[in-house]
C-alpha positions as CSV (number, residue, x, y, z in Angstrom):
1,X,84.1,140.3,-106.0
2,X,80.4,140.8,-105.8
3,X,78.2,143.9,-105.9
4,X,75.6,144.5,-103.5
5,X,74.4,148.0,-104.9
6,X,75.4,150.5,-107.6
7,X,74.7,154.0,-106.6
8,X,73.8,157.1,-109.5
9,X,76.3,160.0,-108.3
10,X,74.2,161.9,-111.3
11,X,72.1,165.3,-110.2
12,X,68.8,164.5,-108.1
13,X,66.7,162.7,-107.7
14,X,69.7,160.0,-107.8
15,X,69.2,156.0,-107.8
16,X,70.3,152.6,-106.8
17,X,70.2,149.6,-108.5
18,X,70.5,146.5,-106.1
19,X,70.1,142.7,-106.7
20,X,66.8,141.3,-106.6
21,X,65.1,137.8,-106.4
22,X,63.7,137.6,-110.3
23,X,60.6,136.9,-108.9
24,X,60.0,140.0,-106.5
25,X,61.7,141.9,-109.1
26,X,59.2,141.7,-111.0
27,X,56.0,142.5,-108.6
28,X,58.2,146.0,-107.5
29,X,58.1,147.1,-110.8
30,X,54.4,146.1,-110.9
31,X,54.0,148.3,-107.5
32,X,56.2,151.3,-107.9
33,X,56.8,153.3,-111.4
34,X,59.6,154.0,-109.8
35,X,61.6,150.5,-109.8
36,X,62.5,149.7,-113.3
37,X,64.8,146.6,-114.3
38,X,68.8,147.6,-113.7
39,X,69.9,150.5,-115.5
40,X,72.8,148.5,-117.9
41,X,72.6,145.4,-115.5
42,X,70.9,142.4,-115.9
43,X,67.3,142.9,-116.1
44,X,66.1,139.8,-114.8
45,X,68.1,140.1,-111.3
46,X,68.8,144.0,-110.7
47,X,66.1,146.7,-110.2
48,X,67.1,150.5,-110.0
49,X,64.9,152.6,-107.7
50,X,64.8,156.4,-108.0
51,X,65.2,157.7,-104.9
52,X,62.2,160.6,-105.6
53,X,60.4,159.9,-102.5
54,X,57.7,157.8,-104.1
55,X,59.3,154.2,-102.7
56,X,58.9,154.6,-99.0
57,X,62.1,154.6,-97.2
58,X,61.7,151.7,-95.2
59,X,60.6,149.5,-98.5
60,X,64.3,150.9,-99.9
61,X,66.5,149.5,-96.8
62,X,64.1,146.4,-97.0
63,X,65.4,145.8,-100.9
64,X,69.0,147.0,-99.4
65,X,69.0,144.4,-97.4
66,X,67.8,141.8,-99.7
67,X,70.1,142.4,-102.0
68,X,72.8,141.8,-99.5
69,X,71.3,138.5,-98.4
70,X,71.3,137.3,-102.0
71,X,75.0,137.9,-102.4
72,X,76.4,136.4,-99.0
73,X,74.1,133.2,-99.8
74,X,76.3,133.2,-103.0
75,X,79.4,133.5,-101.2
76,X,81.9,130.3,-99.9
77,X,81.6,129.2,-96.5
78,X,85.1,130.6,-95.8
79,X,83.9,134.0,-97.4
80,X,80.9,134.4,-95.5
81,X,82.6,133.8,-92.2
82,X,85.5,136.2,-93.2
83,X,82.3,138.7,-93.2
84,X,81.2,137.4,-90.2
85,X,84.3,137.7,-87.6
């Protein structure tokens, strides 16, 4: 099985943590205060985001997205086309 996101159910502001290239992990962390490494994940690969408004939207479906990318390239062959048809 592989995760994609984890999502805070917690009170507001909530957060996600989503799977990150190491790399561009670390420059969103440099850019936002609010992207931190993964809340009891590995640090190197996972970022949380607070959702408090201060990462624009678009930059959060942008990471969403990434993070899905990174774990269908880890997938099989078979796998990925199971997701595909």
């Amino acid at each position: 099985m592989r995760i994609r996101a984890l999502v805070s159910l917690g009170p507001a502001p909530g957060s996600v943590s989503l799977n990150c290239d190491p790399a561009l992990a670390a420059v969103l962390r440099g850019r936002y205060a609010a992207i931190t490494p993964g809340y009891h994940l590995n640090k190197r690969h996972w970022n949380t985001v607070t959702l408090d408004g201060s990462v624009p939207d678009e930059e959060v479906l942008e990471l969403v997205d990434h993070s899905y990318d990174l774990v269908l390239a880890g997938l099989t062959r078979t796998q990925r086309n199971k997701l595909i048809t």
